[in-house]
N, C-alpha and C positions, 0 to 999 in steps of 0.2 A: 546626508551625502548620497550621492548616487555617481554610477558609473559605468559604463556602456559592455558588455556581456557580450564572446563572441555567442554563446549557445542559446538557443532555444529554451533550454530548459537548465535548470541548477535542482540536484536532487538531494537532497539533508535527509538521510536514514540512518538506523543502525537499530540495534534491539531496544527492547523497552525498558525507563528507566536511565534514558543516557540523554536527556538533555536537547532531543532535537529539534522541537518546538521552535525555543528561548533561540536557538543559534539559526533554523531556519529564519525566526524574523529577521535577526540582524543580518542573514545572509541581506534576505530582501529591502532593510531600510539601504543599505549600503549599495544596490544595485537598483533601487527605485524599482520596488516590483512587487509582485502578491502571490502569496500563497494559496496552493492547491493541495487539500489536505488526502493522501491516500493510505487511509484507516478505518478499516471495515467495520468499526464501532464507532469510531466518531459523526457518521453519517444521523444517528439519531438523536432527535430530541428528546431533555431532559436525563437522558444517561451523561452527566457529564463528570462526577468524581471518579466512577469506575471506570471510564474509558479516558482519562489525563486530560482531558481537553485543555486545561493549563491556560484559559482566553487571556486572563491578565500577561503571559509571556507574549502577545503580539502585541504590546506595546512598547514602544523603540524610540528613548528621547522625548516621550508626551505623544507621539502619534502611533495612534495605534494602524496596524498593517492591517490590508485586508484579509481575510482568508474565501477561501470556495470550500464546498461539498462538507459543510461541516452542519450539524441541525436540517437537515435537508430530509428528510423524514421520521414519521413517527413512530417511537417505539414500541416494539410489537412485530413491525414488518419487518422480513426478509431480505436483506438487499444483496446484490449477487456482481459478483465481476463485470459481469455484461452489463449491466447499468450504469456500471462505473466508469466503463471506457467511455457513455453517450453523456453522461455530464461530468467529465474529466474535456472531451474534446468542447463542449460546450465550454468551458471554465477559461479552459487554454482560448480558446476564440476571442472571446470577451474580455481577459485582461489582454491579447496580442491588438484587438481594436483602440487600448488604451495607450499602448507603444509601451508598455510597461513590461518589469523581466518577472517569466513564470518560476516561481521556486514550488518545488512537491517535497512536501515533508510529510513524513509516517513510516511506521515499522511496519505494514504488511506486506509483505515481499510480493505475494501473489498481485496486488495494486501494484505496488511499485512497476513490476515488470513491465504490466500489462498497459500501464501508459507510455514505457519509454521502448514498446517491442517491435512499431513503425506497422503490428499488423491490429488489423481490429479481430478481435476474436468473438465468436456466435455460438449462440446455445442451438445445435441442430440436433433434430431429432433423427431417428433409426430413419435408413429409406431402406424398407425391407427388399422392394421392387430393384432398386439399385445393386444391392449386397447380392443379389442372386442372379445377374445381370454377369455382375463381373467377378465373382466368385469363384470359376474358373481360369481365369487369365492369370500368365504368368508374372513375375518379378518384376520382368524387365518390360511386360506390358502394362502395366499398372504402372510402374514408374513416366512412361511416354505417357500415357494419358496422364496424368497429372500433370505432368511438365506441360502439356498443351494448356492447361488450367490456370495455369498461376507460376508464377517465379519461385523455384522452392529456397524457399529462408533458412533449412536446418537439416540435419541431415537427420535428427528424430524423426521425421516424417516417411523418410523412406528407410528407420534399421531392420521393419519385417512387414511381412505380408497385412495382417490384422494394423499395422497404423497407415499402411499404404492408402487399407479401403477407406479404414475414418476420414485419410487427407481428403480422397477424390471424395466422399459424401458431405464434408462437409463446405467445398468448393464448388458442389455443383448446386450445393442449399442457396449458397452466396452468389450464384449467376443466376438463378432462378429465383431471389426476392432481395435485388439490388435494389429499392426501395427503402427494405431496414436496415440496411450497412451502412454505413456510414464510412466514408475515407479517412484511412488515417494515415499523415502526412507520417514521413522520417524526420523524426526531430531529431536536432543535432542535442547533444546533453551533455554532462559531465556529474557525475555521480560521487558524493563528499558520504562518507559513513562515522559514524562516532564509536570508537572501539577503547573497552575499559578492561584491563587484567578480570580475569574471572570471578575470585575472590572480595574484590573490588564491585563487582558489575551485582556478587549476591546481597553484600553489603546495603547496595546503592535499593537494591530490590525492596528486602525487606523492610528498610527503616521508610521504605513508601508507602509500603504496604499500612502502615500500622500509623501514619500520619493519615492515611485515604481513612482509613476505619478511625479513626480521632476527629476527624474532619465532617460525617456525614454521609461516607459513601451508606452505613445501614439504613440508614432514614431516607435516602434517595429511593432505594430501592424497596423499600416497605410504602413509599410514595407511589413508585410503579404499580406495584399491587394493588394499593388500594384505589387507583386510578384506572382497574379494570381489565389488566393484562393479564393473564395466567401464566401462573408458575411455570409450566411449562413451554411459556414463550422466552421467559427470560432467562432459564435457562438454557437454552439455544445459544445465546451469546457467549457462553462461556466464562470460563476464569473466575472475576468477581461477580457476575450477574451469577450465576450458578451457584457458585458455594454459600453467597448472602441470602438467596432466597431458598436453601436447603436449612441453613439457620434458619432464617424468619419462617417457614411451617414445621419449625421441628422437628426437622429429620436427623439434624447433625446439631451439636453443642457447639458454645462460641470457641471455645478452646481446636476444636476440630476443624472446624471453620477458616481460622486462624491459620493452622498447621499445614492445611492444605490449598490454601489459596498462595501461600509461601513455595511449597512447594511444586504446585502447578506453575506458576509466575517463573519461577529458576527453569522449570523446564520448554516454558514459552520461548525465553531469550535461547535457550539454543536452540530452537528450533529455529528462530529468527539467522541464528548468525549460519547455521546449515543452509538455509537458503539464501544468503547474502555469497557464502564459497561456494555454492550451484550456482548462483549467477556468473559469478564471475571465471569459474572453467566453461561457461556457457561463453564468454567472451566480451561480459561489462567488463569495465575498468572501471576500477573502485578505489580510491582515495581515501584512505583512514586515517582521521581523525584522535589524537592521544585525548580520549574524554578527561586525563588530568590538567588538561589544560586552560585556560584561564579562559574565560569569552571572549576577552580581545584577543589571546593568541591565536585559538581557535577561528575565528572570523578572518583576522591575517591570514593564515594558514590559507583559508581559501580565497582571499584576494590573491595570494602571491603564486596560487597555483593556477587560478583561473587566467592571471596578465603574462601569466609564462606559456599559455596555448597558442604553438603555430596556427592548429588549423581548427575549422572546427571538425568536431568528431561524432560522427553518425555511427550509431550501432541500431541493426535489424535484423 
């Protein structure tokens, strides 16, 4: 089935553990569209237990949906926000060439944002020669020169002197190598989150945890290893990369292992949902989702919220 989408974008998040995968596809069979995955670990190859990749949930009715930005590098490498946005806008391009609707599912908040913020953001380095330039000027000159620069989006940019300079440094990085920027339109969006009673959400955590460890996530990752990566790479990733190859060279016991990747996990999801209520006193509108509810309800739920929108709605 499909159905015509006033928005740009449809966004399926919430913290880890709540299903949004499985409900992103069927947002997307339902709206004839593909998914754009924004999840700072799903981006590499061969990590796929530890990082949910879940591939069999993009399948909808026998057809499986597309996805983006998923296996798109290998692991070992680094990958950073900034890259995210240039094959995020890449991904949007190329399913909007298909007339198709973009759905973005994942818990990393920092992605999440960063694709639906309307600005591009850039990794600038110190301009010492700049900082000493204008180091002197006042409040209200610092604020005029920036406003000649750009259209201020937020009023964090101008709450003190020290982010005043960042803004102007890193808007005159961006007039001066307009080349690597890339535009980024305002998409219009509408933003669906999956929210489970607390209690409920540690439940949902642990009995994952311990299906992942049933299933292969050790062997994946003793796989990494011997496939040439150091320990110290993968632990970088964090969470399960981390505490399984602290087990695998014998630093910590399976029991320990265990205990703590439970406990890291519990404390990932609120950091998730902290940043889900900083987005939205930031001024998303967030739509939640009763993760006790059934897949069909849940997918109604945002049919009948998305056919209820007058207009569409742009946030930047």
């Amino acid at each position: 089935m499909s159905c015509n989408c006033p928005f740009d974008i449809i966004t399926i998040t919430g913290p880890t553990a709540t299903g949004k995968t499985r409900l992103a596809a069927l947002t997307a069979s339902h709206f004839d569209g593909e998914i754009i995955s924004a999840d700072s670990r799903q981006v590499y190859r061969k990590m796929d237990i530890g990082t949910g990749k879940d591939i069999d949930d993009y399948t909808v009715d026998g057809k499986k949906i597309p996805y983006h930005l998923i296996d798109i590098r290998d692991a070992g490498y680094e990958y950073n926000v900034f890259e995210f946005q240039n094959d995020f806008l890449d991904a949007y391009e190329l399913i909007n060439k298909k007339n198709k609707q973009v759905v973005v599912c994942g818990g990393t908040g920092l992605y999440i944002e960063s694709a639906l913020c309307g600005r591009k953001i850039v990794e600038v380095p110190e301009n010492k020669k700049l900082r000493g330039e204008i180091k002197n000027l006042s409040y209200q000159q610092l604020i005029k020169m920036l406003d000649s620069m750009t259209k201020l989006h937020n009023t964090t940019d101008t709450s003190d002197h020290e982010r005043l300079v960042r803004a102007i440094e890193i808007e005159k990085y961006k007039i001066e190598n307009q080349e690597l920027i890339k535009d980024f339109p305002d998409f219009s969006n509408i933003i669906f989150a999956i929210n489970f009673d607390r209690k409920v959400l540690r439940k949902r955590i642990t009995q994952r945890l311990k299906k992942r460890l049933n299933e292969g996530m050790i062997e994946e990752v003793k796989n990494l290893l011997e496939s040439g990566i150091k320990p110290e790479k993968l632990k970088y990733y964090g969470l399960e990369y981390r505490f399984v190859t602290e087990y695998l060279t014998g630093e910590i016991s399976y029991k320990k292992m265990e205990d703590m990747l439970n406990t890291v996990i519990h404390q990932y999801a609120k950091r998730q949902m902290t940043w889900f209520r900083r987005m939205e006193r930031q001024g998303y509108e967030i739509n939640w989702i009763d993760g006790e509810k059934s897949e069909k309800d849940k997918l109604a739920e945002i049919i009948s919220i998305i056919d209820n929108q007058p207009n569409k709605a742009i946030i930047n």
